[in-house]
N, C-alpha and C positions, 0 to 999 in steps of 0.2 A: 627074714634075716636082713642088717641094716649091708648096704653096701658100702664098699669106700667113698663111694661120692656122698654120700648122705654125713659119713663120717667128717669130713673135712672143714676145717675150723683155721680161722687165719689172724696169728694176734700181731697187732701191727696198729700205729697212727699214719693218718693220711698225708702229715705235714715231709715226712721223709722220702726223699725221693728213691729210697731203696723199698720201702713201701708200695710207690707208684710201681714198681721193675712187677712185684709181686701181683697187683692192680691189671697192668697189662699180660701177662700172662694167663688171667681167668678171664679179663674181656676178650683173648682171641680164643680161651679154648670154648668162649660164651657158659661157662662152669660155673653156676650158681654155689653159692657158698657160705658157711656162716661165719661170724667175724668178732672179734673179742679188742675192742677197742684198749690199747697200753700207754701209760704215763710219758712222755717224751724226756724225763728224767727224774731218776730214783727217788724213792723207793718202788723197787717194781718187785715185788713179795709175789704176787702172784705167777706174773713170767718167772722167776727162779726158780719157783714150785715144780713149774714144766719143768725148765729146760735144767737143773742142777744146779743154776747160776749163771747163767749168760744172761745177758740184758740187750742184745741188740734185737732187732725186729726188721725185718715179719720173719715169722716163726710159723710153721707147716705145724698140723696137730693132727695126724689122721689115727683115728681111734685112741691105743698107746703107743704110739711112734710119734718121736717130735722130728721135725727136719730143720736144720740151721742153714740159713745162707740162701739166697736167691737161686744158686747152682743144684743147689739136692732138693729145693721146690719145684724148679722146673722138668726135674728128671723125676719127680712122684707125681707131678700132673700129668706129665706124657703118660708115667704106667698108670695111670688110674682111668686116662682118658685119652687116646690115642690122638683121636682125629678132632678138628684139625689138629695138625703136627706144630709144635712151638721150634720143632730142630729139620727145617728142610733143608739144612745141607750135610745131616746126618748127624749134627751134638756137637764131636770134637770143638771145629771152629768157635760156633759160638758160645760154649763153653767158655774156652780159651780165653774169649773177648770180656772173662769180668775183670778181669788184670786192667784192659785197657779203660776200663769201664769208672774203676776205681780211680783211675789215672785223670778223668776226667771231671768226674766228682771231684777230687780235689785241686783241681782248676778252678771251678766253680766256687768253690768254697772258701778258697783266698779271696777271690773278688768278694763275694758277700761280708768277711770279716774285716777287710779292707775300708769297705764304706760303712759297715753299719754295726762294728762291734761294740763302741762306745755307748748304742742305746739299749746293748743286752742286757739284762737283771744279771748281777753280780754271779746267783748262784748259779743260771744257765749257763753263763761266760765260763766258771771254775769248771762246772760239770764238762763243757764242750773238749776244754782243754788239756781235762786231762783224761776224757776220751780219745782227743789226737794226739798223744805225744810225739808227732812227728813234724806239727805245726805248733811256732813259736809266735801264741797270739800275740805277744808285745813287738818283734819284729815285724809282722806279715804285712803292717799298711805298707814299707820298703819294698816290699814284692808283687806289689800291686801291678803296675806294670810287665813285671814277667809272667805274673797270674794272666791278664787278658791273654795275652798273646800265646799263651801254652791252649786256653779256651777256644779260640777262635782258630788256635790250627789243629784243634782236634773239630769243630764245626766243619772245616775245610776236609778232611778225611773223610766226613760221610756227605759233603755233599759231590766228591769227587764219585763216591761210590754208586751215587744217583744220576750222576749227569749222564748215564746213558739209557734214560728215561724210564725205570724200571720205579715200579710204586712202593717198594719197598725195599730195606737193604742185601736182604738174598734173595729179591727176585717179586713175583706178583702178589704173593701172601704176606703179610707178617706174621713175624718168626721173633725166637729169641734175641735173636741180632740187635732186633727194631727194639725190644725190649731194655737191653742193655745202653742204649744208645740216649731213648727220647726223656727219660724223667731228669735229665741233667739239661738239657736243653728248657723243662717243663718249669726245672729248678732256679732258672736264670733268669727266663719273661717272669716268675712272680716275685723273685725276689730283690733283681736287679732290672727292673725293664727299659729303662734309658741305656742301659750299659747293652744290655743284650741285646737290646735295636741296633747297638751301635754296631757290632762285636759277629752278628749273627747278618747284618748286611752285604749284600754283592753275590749270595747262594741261591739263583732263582727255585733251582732244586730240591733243597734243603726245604726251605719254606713250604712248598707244596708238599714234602711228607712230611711236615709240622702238621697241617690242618687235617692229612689223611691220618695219622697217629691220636691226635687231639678228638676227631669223630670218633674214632676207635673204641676209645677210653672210659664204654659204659661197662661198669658191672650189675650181677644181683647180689644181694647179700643179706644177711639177717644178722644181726646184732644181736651177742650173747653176754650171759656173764662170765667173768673168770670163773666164779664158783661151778656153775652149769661145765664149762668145757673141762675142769680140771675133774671135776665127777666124772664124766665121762671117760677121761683117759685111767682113773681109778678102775671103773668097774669091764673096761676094753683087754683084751688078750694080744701081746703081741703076734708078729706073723713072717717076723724074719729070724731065717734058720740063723744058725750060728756058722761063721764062713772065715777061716783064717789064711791070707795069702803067703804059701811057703815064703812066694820068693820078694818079701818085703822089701821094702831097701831098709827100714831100720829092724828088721828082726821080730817086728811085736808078735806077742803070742795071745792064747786064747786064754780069757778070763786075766790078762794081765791088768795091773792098775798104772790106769794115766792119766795124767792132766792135760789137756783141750784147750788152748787159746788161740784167739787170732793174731796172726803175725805182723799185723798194722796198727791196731786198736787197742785200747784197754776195753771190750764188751765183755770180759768175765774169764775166770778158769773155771772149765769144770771136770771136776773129779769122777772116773768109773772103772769098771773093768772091762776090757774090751770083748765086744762080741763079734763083730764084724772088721775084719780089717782086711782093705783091697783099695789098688792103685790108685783111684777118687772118692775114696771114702772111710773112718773110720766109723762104727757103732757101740755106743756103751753103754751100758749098764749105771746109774749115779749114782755115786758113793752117799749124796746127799736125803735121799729116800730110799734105803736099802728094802725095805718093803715093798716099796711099788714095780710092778712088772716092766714098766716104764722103760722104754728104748731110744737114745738119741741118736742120733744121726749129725755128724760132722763130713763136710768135704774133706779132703787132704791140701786141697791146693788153694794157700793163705791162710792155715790152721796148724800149729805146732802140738803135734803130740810127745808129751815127754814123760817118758817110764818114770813111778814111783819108787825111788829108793826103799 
């Protein structure tokens, strides 16, 4: 019989630093893996096949269960593989921390479009843009200034977290914390490195779990095809019961139909009926492959679900 570990499939490009988040997570559970390399802008036919129509990445594939979001990957690696723990200070926290984590990322992300949107290929530029609707590429070089300085006092946060000599941010292991934390720093020496010298200077602490994060940072993997991994989720049986929480805050019921977007991004709506719904999670059924046994998985928190009329 195949195990989940065996099952496990990761689609995702390496250039995205939510990628990395996913990246570090299997190099601390040391979890060999296999890996379905995705387009870094549309057409992505194949990830919509999975996921119903979401386009953002990495995407969790274990047999026919997808998992969306860094958040509900890290909670199917723990249950798939306990030890070592990605949550030593129990989940909640650094859970909590992709709010800030985000907050970060788009620090970052101003300074890069700041210096170097001008030599994006047009369609990348359109595609990026109106992935953020929340950043005005035509204004954002004016914010350039308040970008470092948002950058460098979130650097300050975690190197405050370290100065009291600890080798990681909760403590002697890395943990999801360290995870949420380092591919935005990882993002900044490759893509700004004058800036981030600059920006990322005077943290002796900091620096020193840069290089112990950086050693970190090996995984195994096997490269598959789309067609290989989406067969598989075809001929796989899901394995989550059907679970509806009375006391929702919005009411949802079992087998309702909803629509699924994230509350920041244009990465896709997708359409299902709900099978699972509880405080950090909903699971759905896609409207888009009604034939496939296929189960997605959405977090609740930074993902709007909205009843079909």
């Amino acid at each position: 019989m195949t195990s989940a570990k065996d099952s496990v499939i990761l689609w995702s490009y390496d250039a995205s630093p939510f990628t990395q988040k996913a990246l570090g997570m299997f190099a601390i559970k040391r979890l060999p893996f296999r890996w379905v390399e995705t387009p870094m802008m549309p057409p992505k036919d194949d990830l919509f096949a999975l996921t119903g129509g979401y386009r953002g990445t990495p995407v969790l594939q274990v047999g026919a269960e997808v998992f969306i979001d860094s958040q509900l990957i890290a909670r199917e690696l723990e249950r798939i593989q306990p030890a070592p723990t990605l949550l030593p200070l129990g989940g909640g926290l650094e859970l909590a921390l992709v709010r800030w984590s985000d907050a970060f990322f788009r620090s970052a992300l101003k300074i890069v479009l700041s210096i170097g949107l001008a030599q994006w290929p047009e369609a990348f530029r359109d595609d990026r843009q109106y992935l953020f609707p929340d950043i005005d590429f035509d204004s954002v070089g004016g914010e350039a200034a308040h970008a470092r300085s948002q950058f460098r006092a979130h650097a300050a946060l975690l190197a405050a977290q370290l100065e009291d000599g600890r080798h990681f941010l909760s403590g002697a292991a890395p943990g999801l914390a360290d995870v949420q934390a380092y591919p935005f720093v990882w993002m900044a020496r490759g893509a700004i490195a004058d800036v981030a010298a600059e920006l990322l200077s005077g943290f002796p602490s900091l620096a020193t779990w840069e290089a112990r994060m950086h050693a970190l940072w090996t995984v195994e993997r096997e490269q598959i095809t789309a067609a290989t991994a989406l067969a598989e989720a075809r001929a796989a049986r899901t394995v989550t019961p059907e679970s509806i929480d009375a006391a929702d805050a919005q009411g949802l019921r079992a087998s309702q139909l909803v629509d699924i977007t994230p509350d920041d991004t244009r990465r896709g709506v997708v359409r299902g009926a709900l099978h699972v719904v509880a405080a950090d999670r909903v699971v759905i059924r896609p409207s888009a492959e009604p034939s496939s046994g296929r189960l997605v998985h959405f977090p609740r928190l930074g993902y709007r679900v909205t009843p079909v009329a």
